[in-house]
N, C-alpha and C positions, 0 to 999 in steps of 0.2 A: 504494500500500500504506500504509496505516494506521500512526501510528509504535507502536513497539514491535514491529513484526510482522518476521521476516527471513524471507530463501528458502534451504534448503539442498536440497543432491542428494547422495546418501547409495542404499547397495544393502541392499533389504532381505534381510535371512541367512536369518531364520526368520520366522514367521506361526502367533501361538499364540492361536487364538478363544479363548475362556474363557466367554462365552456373552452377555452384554449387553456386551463389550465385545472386542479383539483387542490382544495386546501385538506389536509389532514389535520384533524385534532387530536392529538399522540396523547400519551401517560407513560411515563416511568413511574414507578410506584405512585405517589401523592403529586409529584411534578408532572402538570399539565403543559403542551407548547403546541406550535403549529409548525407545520411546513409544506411547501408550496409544490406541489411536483405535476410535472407532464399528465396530457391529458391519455396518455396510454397506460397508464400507471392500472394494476391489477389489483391492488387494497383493496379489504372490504373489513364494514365494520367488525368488531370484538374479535381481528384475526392480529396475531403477535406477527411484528416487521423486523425484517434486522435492516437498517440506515445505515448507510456508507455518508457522512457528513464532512464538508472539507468545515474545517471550523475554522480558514481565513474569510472565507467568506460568510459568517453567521453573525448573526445579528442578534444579541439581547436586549429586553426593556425592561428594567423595572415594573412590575406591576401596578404600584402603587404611585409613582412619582408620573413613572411612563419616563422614565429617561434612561439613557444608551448606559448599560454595562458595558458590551464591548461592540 
């Protein structure tokens, strides 16, 4: 794996197309997040993912403030 890239395993909750694109509403245990992926993407709800994430390119916010972690 390429650096910058991590692996995570996360349950997807929900699977919302939007139409060129699908947002996923993930869970690792109590941490809920989203991520954005292709609209050929095979997800379905309450099914366990494993994520290939390059984490240069990820984006955190705060929940509460709404401001940029990283």
């Amino acid at each position: 794996m390429q650096s910058g890239w991590d692996r995570l395993k996360a349950k997807a909750e929900v699977i919302e197309p939007t139409g060129n694109e699908v947002v996923l509403l993930l869970s690792i245990g109590d941490i809920q997040f989203r991520a954005i992926v292709g609209p050929q993407t095979k997800a379905e709800a309450n099914e366990e993912l494993e994520l290939f994430v390059n984490m240069n390119k990820m984006h955190l916010f705060d929940i509460k403030t709404e401001e940029i972690i990283q």
